[in-house]
MIRO-321434 format. One record per residue (C-alpha): residue in three letters; x, y, z. Coordinates in steps of 0.2 Angstrom, whole numbers, padded with zeros to 4 digits, always signed. Layout:
ALAXYZ/...
***
This chain:
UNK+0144-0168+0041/UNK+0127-0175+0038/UNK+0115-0172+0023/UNK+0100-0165+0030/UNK+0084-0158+0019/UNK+0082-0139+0017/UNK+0064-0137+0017/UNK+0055-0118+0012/UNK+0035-0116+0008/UNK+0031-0101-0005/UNK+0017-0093-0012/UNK+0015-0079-0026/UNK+0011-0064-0023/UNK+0004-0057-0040/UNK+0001-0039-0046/UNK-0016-0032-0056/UNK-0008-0038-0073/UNK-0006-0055-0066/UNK+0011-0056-0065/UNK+0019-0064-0052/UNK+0031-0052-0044/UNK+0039-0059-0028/UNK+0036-0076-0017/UNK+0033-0075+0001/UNK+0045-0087+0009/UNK+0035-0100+0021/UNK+0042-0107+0036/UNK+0040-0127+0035/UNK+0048-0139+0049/UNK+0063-0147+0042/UNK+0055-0169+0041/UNK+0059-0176+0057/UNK+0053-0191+0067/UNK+0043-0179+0078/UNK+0035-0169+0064/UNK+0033-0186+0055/UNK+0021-0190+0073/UNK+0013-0175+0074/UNK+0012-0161+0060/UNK+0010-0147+0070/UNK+0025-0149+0079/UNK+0032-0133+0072/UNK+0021-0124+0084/UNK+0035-0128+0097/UNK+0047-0117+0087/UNK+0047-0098+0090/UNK+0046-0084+0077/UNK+0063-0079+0076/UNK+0070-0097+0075/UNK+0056-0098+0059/UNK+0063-0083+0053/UNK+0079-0090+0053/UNK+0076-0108+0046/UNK+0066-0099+0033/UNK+0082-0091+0028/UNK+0094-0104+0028/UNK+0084-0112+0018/UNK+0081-0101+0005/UNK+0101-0099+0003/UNK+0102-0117+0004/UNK+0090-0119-0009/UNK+0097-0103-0020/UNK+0087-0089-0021/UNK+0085-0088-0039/UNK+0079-0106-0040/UNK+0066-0101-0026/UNK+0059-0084-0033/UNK+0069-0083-0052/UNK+0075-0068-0048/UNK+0056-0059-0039/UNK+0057-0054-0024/UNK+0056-0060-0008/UNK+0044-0059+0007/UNK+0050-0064+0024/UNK+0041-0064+0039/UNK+0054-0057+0054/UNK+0050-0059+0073/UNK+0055-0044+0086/UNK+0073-0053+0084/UNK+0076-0050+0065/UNK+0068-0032+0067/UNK+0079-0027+0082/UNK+0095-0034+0073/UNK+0097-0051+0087/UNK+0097-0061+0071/UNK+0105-0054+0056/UNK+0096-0055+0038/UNK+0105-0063+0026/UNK+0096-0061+0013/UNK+0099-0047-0001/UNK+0093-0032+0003/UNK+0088-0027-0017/UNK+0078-0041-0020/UNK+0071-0044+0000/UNK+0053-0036+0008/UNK+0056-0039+0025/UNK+0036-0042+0037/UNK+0035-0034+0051/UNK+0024-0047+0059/UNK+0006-0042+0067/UNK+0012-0051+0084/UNK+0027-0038+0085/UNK+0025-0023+0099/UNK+0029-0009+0089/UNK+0039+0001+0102/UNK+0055+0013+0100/UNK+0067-0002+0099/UNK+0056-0010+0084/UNK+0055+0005+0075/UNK+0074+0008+0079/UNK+0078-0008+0068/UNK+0067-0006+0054/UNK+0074+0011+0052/UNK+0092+0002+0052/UNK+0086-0012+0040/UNK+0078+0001+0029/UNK+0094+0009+0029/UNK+0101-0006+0023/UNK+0092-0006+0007/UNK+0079-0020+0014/UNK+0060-0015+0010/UNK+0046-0014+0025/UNK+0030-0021+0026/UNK+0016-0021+0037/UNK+0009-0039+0040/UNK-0009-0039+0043/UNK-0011-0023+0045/UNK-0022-0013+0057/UNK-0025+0004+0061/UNK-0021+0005+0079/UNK-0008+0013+0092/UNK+0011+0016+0083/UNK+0001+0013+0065/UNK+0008+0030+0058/UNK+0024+0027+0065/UNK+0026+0013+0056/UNK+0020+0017+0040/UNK+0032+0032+0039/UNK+0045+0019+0037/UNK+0037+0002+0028/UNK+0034+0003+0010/UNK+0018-0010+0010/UNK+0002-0013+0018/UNK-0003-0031+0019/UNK-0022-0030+0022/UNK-0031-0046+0027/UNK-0047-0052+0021/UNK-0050-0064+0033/UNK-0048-0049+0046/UNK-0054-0035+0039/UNK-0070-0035+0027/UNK-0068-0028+0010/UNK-0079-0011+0018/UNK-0066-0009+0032/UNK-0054-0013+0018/UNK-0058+0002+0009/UNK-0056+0012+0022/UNK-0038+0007+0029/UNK-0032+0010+0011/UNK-0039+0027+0011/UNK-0030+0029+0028/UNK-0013+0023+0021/UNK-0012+0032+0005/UNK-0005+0049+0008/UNK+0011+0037+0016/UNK+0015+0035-0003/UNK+0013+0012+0003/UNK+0010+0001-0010/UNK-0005-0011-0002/UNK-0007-0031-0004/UNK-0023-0038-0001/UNK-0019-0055+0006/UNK-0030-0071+0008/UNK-0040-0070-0008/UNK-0050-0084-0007/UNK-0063-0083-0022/UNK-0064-0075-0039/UNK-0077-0061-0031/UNK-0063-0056-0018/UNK-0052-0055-0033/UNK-0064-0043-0042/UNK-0068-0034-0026/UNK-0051-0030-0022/UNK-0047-0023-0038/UNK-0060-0012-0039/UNK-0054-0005-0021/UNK-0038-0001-0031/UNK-0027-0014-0021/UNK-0007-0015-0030/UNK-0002-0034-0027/UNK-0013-0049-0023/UNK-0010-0066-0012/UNK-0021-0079-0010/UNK-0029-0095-0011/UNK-0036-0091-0028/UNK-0022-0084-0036/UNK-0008-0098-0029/UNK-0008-0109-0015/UNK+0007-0111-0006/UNK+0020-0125-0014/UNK+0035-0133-0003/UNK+0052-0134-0012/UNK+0064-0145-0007/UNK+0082-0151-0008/UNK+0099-0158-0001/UNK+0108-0147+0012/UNK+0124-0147+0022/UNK+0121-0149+0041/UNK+0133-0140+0050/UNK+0139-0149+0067/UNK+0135-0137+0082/UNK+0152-0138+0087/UNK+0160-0130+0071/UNK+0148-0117+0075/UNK+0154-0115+0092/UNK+0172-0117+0087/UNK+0168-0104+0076/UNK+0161-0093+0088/UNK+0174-0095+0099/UNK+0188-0090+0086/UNK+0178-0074+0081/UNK+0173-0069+0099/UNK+0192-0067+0104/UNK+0198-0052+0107/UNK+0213-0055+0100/UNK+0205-0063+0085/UNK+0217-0073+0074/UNK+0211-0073+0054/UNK+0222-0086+0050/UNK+0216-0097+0064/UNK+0195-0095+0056/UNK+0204-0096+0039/UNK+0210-0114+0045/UNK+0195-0119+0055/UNK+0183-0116+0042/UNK+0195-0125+0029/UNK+0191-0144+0036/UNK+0172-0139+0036/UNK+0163-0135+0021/UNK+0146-0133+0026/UNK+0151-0116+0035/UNK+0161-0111+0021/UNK+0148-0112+0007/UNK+0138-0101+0020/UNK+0153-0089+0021/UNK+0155-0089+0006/UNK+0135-0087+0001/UNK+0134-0073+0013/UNK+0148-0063+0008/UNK+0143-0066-0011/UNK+0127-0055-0005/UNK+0137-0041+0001/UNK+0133-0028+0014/UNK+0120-0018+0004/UNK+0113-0031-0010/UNK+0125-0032-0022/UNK+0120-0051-0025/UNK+0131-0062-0033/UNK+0148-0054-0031/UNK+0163-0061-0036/UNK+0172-0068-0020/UNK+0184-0080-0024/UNK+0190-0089-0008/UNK+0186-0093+0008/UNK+0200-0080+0013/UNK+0192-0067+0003/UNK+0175-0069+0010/UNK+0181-0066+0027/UNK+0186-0048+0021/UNK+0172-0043+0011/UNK+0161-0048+0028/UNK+0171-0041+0039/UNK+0174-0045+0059/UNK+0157-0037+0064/UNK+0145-0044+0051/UNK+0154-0060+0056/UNK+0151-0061+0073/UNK+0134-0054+0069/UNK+0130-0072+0061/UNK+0134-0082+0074/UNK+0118-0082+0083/UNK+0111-0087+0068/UNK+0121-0101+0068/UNK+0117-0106+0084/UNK+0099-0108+0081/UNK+0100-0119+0067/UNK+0095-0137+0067/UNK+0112-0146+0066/UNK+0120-0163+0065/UNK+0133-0172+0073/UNK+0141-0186+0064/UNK+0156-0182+0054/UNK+0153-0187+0034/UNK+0164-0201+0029/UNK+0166-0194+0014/UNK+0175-0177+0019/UNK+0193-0183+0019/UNK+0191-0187-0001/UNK+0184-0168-0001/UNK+0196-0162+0011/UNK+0210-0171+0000/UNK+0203-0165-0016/UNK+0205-0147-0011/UNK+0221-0147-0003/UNK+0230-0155-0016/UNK+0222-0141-0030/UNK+0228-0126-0015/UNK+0245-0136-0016/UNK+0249-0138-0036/UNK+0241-0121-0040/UNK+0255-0114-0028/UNK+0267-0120-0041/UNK+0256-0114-0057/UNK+0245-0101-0052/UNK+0255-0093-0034/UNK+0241-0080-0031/UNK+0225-0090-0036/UNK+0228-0106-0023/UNK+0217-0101-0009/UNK+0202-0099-0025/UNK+0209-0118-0030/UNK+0206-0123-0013/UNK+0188-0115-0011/UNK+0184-0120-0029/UNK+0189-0139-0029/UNK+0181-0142-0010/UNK+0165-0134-0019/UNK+0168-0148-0035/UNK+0166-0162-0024/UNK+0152-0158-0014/UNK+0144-0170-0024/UNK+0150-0184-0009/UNK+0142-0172+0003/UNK+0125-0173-0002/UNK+0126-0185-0011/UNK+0118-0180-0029/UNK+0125-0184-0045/UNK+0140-0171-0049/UNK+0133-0164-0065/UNK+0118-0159-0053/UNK+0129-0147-0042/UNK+0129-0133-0056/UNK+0111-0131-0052/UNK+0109-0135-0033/UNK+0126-0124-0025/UNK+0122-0103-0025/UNK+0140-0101-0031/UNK+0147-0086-0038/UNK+0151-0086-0056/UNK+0170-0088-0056/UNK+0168-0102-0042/UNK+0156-0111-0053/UNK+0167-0111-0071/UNK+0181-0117-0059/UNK+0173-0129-0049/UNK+0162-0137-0062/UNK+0168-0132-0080/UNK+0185-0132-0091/UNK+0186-0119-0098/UNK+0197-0109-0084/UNK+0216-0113-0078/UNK+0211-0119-0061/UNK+0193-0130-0067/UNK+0204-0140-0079/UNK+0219-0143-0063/UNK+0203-0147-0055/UNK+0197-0160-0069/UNK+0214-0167-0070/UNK+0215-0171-0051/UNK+0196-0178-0053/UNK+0204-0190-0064/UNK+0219-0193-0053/UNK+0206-0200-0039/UNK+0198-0209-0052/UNK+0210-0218-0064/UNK+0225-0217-0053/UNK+0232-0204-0070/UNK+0249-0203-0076/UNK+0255-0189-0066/UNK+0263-0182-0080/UNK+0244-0177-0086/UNK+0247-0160-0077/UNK+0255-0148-0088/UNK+0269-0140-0080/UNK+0270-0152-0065/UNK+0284-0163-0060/UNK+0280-0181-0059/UNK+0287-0182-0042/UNK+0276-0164-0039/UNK+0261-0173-0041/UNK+0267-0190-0030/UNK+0269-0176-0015/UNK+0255-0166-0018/UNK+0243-0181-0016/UNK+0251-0188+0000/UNK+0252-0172+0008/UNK+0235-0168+0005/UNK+0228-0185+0011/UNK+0240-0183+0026/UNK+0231-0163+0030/UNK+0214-0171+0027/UNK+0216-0186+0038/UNK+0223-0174+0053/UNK+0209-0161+0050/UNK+0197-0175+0051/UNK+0204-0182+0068/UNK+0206-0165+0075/UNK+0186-0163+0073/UNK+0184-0183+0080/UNK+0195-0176+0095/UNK+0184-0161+0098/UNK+0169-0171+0096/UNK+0175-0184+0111/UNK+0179-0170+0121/
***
């Protein structure tokens, strides 16, 4: 389970107060030998892959670190628009492009109906008046004009044309403080552009998921007779996909961001067998790695052995001991100081007090087995834990960790 970088570009996109009121996410290739040889190695990627780098990324990174809460622009190829590659993105908060390159045909308009229905907000990328343009408006909420397209006269025009759909409209690629003046005279809403923000690259550690988790997963989820328990196990012994699960079901199906899922278990309910399968093309296009972190039987260990003593102290909270304490040592995953991992992981509240803090039941179990790996404690530092308990716990989580390890190694050389 190799650290890898999640990369995502932004720029602002301001209104006529100056405010800035949303980002628009940027596609930017992830650093690789072959991008460090030529930089325009991204034009070998397609727009749906982008699209859905894009948003791994910007889950990756937490969205409230990228955008503080704005909203988000994403640019979506015919793949996104006609539901191929799901959006997991909060609706409430995400403006979804349709880009310029699209054919707007009945399939496309099919989709944006569906994603509009799903609370996501439309926009026109580089708009232009010509065959399926009233169509489309009657379903996108923004008109992004651009400058570099269409001159400021035409400008006036298109916006004339647009307004009785009730769009807001964006001029985009202001260049120069006349453009900026211009554009608010023509009575533009939101503004993006050189001269008011050039785009900024953000950056930071990020789980790769192996490509054959992701295929053991699909396999598991494409089953007809699908098995809960058996996906509730397989993504157990691999954290990467279960901070995405856990991520995704956090979002909810109509934006309800941050919602309070507790396990690994639990997300699977709240997303549900369709939405589930739904991401696995997503998934699949990812950039992933291969090797196997040497570090993931400590994490493995770590969160077996909170599932196990919570069982005796807390019966209906071990499965949230489990998810919780795997998520506390991510810090040998990626490889950042843990006090960092508050602020890196896009965690739901209750996960976060627990995984990182004391002041809950399962964070201080947590602490104390932190300081069982490192101090070799007295057992008897767990309150309400036999001394022999804790003796078993330990051994039969290191036991579990090492086989779930070796299972993955034997899947690997198969």
């Amino acid at each position: 389970m190799p650290v890898s970088t999640a990369v995502v570009g932004r720029q602002p996109v301001i209104d006529r107060a100056h405010n800035v009121v949303g980002y628009e996410l940027l596609f930017r290739p992830l650093p690789t030998s072959e991008t460090a040889r030529d930089p325009y190695a991204a034009q070998s990627f397609d727009g749906d892959e982008m699209t859905n780098q894009v948003i791994f990324s910007a889950l990756g990174l937490g969205i409230d670190r990228l955008t503080g809460g704005r909203t988000v622009f994403c640019n979506a190829d015919r793949g996104v628009l006609t539901g191929q590659i799901p959006v997991s993105l909060p609706p409430r908060q995400t403006v979804i492009e349709v880009l310029e390159s699209v054919t707007i045909d009945d399939e496309v308009l099919a989709g944006c109906r569906a994603l509009s229905r799903a609370g996501y907000r439309l926009a026109a990328d580089d708009f232009l008046w010509i065959t399926g343009a009233e169509e489309l408006l009657e379903i996108v909420d923004i008109v992004k004009i651009d400058l570099r397209a269409t001159p400021l006269d035409a400008a006036a025009a298109l916006i004339a044309r647009c307004r009785p759909f009730e769009v807001q409209v964006i001029a985009e690629k202001i260049e120069t403080a006349q453009e900026f003046a211009a554009c608010l005279e023509l009575d533009f809403d939101l503004f993006q552009g050189y001269f008011l923000g050039r785009p900024t690259t953000v950056s930071g550690p990020a789980l790769g998921t192996s490509r054959l988790a992701v295929l053991r997963l699909a396999t598991a989820v494409l089953d007809d007779d699908i098995d809960y328990d058996s996906i509730d196990r397989l993504l157990r012994a691999e954290p990467a996909l279960s901070y995405q699960l856990i991520q995704l079901a956090a979002i909810g199906r109509f934006g309800e961001t941050k919602r309070g899922v507790r396990s690994v278990r639990e997300a699977l309910v709240w997303i549900g067998l369709s939405r589930l399968r739904g991401w696995i093309p997503a998934l699949l296009l990812r950039p992933a790695g291969r090797a196997i972190d040497t570090n993931l039987p400590a994490v493995l260990t770590r969160a077996r052995m909170a599932e196990l003593l919570a069982m005796d102290l807390f019966p209906r909270d071990s499965d949230f001991a489990f998810t919780a304490a795997m998520l506390s040592a991510f810090d040998l995953l990626l490889g950042v100081p843990r006090e960092n991992l508050a602020s890196i992981l896009d965690i739901p509240v209750d996960l976060q007090r627990a995984a990182f803090g004391n002041d809950t039941p399962i964070g201080r179990l947590i602490g104390d087995i932190i300081e069982y790996e490192r101090h070799g404690a007295d057992p008897a530092c767990f309150p309400g834990v036999g001394r022999d308990r804790v003796g078993h716990a330990a051994a039969h989580a290191f036991s579990w960790a090492v086989q779930a390890t070796q299972l993955i190694d034997s899947y690997a050389a198969a």
